[in-house]
N, C-alpha and C positions, 0 to 999 in steps of 0.2 A: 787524557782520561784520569791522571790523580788527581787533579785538581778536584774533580764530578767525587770519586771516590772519598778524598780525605772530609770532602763538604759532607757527605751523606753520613761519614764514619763519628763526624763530631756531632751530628744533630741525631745520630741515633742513640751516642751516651749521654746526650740530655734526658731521654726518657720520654720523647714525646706521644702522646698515645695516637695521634693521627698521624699514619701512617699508611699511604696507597700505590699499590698497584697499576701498569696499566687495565688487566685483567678486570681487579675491581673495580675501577672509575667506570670502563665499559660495560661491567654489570648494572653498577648503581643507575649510569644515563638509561639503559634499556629499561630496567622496570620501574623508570620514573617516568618515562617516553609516552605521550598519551595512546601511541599509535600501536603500543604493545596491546591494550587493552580490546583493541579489533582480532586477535586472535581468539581468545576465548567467545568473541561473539562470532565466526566466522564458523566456528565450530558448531557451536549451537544453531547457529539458521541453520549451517548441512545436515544436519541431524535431523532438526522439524521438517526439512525439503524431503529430503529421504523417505521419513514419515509419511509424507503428504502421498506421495507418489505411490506408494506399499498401498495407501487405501484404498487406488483404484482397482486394487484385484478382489479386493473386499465385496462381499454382497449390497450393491447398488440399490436404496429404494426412494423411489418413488412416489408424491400423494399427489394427487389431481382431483380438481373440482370445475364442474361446469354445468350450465344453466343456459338453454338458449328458448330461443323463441322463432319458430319459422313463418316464413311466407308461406310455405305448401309442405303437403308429405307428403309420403308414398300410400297409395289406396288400390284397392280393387274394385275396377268399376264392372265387373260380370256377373250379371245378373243371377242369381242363384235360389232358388224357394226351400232348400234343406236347411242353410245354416246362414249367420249372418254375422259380418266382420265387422268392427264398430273401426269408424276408421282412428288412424293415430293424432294424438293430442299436437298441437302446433308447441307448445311448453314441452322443456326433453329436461332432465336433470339427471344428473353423470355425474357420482365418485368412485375412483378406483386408486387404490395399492399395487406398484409395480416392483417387485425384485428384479433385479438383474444380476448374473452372475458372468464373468468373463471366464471361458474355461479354454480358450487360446488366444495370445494376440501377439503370436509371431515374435515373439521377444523384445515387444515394444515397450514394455515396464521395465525390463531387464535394460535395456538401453538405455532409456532415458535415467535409470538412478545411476548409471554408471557416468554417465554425462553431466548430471546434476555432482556427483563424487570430486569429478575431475576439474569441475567450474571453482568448485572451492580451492580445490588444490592451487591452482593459477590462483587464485585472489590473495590463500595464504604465504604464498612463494611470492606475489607482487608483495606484502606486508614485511617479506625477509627481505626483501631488496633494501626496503628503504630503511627498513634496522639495519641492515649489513651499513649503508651510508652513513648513520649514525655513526657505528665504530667511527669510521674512516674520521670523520671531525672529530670525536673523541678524543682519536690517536693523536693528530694533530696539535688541537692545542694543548694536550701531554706534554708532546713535545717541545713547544714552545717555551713551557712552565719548566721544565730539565734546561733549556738555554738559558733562562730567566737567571734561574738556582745558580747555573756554573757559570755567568757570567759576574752574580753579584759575586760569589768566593773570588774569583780573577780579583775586584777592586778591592775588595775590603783586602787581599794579600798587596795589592800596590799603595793600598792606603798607610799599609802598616811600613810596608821600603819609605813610602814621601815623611810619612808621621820622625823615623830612624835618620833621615837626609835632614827634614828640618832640625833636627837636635843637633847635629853634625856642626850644621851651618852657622844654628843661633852660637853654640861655642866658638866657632871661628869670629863672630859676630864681636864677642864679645872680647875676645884676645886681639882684637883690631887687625888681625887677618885679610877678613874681607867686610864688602862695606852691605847697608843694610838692606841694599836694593836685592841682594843675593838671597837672603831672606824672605824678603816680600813676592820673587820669584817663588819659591817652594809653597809660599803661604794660599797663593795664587793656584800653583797646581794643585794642591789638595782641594779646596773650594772646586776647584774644576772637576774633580774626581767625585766628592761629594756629591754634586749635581748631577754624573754619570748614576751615582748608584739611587740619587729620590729617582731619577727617570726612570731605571731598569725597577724599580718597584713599584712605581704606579702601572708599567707595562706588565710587572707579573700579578699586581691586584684586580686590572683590567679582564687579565687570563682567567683570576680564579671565578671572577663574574661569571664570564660565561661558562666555567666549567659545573658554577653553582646552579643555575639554570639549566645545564644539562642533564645532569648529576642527582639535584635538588639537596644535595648534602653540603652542610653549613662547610666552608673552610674557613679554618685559623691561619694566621701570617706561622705558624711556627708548624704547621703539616707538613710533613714529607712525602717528595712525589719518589719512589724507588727507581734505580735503571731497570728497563725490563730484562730479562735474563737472557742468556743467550738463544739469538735469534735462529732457525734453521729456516735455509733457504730453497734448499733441493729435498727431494721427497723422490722415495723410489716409482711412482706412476706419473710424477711430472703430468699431472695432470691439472685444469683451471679447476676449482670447484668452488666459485662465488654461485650465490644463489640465484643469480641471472641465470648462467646456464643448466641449471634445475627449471627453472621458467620457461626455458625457451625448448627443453622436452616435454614438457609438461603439454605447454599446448600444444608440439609436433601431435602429443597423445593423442589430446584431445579432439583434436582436429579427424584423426585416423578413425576412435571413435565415431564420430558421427556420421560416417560410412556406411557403418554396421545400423544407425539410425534406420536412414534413408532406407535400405535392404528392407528393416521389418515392420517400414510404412507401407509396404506395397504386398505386402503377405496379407493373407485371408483371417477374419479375425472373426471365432467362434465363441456364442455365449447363450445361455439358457436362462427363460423369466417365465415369470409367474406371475398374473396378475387377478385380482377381486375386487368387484366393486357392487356398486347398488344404484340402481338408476332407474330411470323412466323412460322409454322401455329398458329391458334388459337386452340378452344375445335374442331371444325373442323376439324380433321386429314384430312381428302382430300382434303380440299380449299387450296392449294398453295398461299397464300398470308396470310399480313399483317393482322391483326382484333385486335377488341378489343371482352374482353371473361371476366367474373365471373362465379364466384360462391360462398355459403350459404350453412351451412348446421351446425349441431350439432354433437362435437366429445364426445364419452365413451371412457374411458381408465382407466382400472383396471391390475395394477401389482401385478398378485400372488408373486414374486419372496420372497418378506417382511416376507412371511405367515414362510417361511424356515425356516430363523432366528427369528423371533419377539419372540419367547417363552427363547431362548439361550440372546437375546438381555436384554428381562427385568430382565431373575438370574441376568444379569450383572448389569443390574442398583441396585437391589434389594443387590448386594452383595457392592456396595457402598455403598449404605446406609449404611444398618450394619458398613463398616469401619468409615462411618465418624460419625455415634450415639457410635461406642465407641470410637473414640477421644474426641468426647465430654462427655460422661460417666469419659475418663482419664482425663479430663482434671478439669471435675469440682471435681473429688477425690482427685488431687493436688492439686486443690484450698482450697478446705477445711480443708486440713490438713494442709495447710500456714496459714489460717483463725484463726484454732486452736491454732497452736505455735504462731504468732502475740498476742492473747488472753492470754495465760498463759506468753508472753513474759510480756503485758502490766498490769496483775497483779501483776509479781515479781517485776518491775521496781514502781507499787505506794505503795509495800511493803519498797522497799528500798529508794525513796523518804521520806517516813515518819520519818524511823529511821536517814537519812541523816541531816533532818532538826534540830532532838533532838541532832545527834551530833555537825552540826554547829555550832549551839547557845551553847552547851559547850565548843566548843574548843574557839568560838568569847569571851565565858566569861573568860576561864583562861586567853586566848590572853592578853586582859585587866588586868586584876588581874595583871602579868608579867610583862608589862610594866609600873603598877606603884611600882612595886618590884622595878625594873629595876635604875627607877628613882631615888627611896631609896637607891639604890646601897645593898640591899636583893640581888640578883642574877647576874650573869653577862650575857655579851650579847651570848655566847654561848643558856645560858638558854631561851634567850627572843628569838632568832632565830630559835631556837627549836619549841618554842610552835607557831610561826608568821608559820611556816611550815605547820606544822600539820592542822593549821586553813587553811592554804591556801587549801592543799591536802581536807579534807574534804569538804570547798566552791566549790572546782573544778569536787567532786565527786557529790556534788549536780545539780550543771551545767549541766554534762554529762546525770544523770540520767532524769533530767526535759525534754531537748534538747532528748533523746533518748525515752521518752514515749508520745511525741509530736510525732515524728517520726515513733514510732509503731502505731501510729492512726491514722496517715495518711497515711500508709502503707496498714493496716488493710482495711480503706475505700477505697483506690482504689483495690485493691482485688475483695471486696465487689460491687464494682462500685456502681455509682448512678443512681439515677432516670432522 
């Protein structure tokens, strides 16, 4: 972990102005995400749907127009000498204005905005899921870009031990010591090193690609990625709170909800209208002529038909539920047992950090030891390349392991989610 530290400590008193977070990177991806932009519109349809529904309690009106022509009417054919019926015109013309007013429907509006309320919720908790998965990649290649960082500090510190060995040698070189092949050895290993560190940069310029795309924010080769801070991994309700399992009540909800639907489809639904119009005849059937006509009055309407299905209708609902309480039942027993391996991954990995650090620091000390052998001309450069190895291998087995239990505890935490 010094190594990750002293790298971060020297490029923070160069003064760089780019300088992130994981925190931020995760901000910057989210509101650069197109799919963030479906949230403010998810809002807006529930809002106009809500609207929509509200209007049907609204005074309902009506215009009608009609014009017909018959084959026969209605007539009186009884002879009469007092008065005399002209009969009706076979042409009829008819317009009328209808209000309607709903003044109960069993809680059928109340239902369905509640069910339209809750449709959105699932769509906007489907939209946290797959931002939630963003983090997760986010996190990721962070992490990757933190390996990158402490891998290059590892070589450019073995570059500077090979750089200190070849001066060693070229004097030995030159006091006819040793011969030149010993030399072209060390000359050899740096070139190799060299080539370790264009590769680990084209692999962390690769990273910032995609983290640029993610992101949408330019990076420079000289930005700094920060260690995130310390991680907590237990929480006193130890409980999952990824937005899946927000989802997966949400539509228990909703599902329960529409229970309550069914119910107030089968209730009696009361409502009062008014209607005026002007036609040929009017309410008059015998007046042969033009008028104006209303009517008022109060309609009942109750559909048994509901009563058939409503019992077959709620198993159905009821037999949802059940599927989706055990996806969610599966889904948090796959959580937990990732919880778990995450857990005993990040124990083995500060078992082996520990032992890694006792090895560094001996292989750093023979390292040393060897090069001043080296210099005595005790050993040759075979030997001094040998142990420059090993130290390196061990440094880099440190690396990995720090960068990988960083890793599992940020893994671990979004598992876990947060509050």
């Amino acid at each position: 972990m010094r190594y990750l530290i002293i790298f971060f400590l020297l490029i923070a008193n160069i003064g760089v102005s780019q300088t992130y977070t994981l925190e931020k990177m995760q901000d910057l991806a989210l509101s650069n995400y197109p799919l963030i932009r479906q949230h403010n519109l998810l809002k807006s349809t529930a809002s106009l749907n809500i609207d929509n529904i509200k209007t049907l309690l609204f005074p309902q009106i009506t215009i009608n127009g009609q014009v017909t022509y018959q084959s026969d009417v209605t007539g009186l054919t009884i002879p009469n000498n007092l008065f005399k019926i002209d009969p009706l015109s076979k042409d009829q013309y008819k317009a009328t204005a209808e209000i309607q007013q709903i003044l109960y429907d069993g809680g059928l509006n109340k239902k369905t905005r509640e069910i339209s309320q809750l449709s959105t919720e699932i769509d906007l908790l489907k939209n946290e899921v797959e931002l939630y998965k963003l983090k997760e990649r986010v996190t990721m290649v962070y992490c990757s870009i933190l390996y990158t960082d402490a891998v290059l500090t590892q070589l450019k510190y073995i570059a500077t031990d090979l750089n200190n060995g070849l001066q060693k040698v070229e004097a030995l070189y030159k006091n006819g010591v040793v011969f030149r092949n010993n030399v072209l050895q060390v000359k050899a290993q740096i070139l190799q090193n060299n080539q370790r560190i264009d590769e680990i940069l084209s692999a962390k310029r690769a990273l910032y690609n995609a983290l640029e795309l993610l992101s949408g924010e330019k990076l420079t080769d000289s930005a700094v990625f920060v260690l995130p801070e310390k991680i907590i991994l237990l929480d006193e309700t130890n409980q999952i709170l990824r937005p899946e399992v927000s989802l997966f009540d949400a539509q228990i909800n909703s599902v329960d909800r529409q229970t309550g639907l069914i119910d107030a489809r089968t209730k009696p639904k009361m409502g009062a209208f008014l209607q005026g119009g002007y036609g040929k005849p009017g309410l008059n059937m015998l007046k042969n002529e033009f008028s104006w006509f209303s009517l008022t009055g109060i309609k009942l309407q109750w559909s048994l038909g509901g009563f058939y299905t409503n019992r077959k209708e709620k198993t159905i609902l009821q037999n949802q539920t059940g599927l989706i309480r055990n996806q969610k039942e599966t889904y948090l027993l796959n959580t937990n047992i990732q919880l778990k391996q995450q857990l005993d991954e990040i124990t083995k990995l500060e078992k082996l950090i520990g032992s890694d650090k006792e090895i560094v620091s001996i292989r750093e000390q023979i390292k040393n030891v060897t090069l001043a052998q080296l210099s005595n001309g005790v050993i040759n450069t075979n030997d001094y390349l040998k142990e420059v190895n090993a130290y390196d291998l061990s440094a880099q087995a440190l690396i990995q392991h720090e960068i990988q239990l960083i890793q599992s505890k940020l893994v671990y935490q979004l598992l876990k989610g947060k509050k």
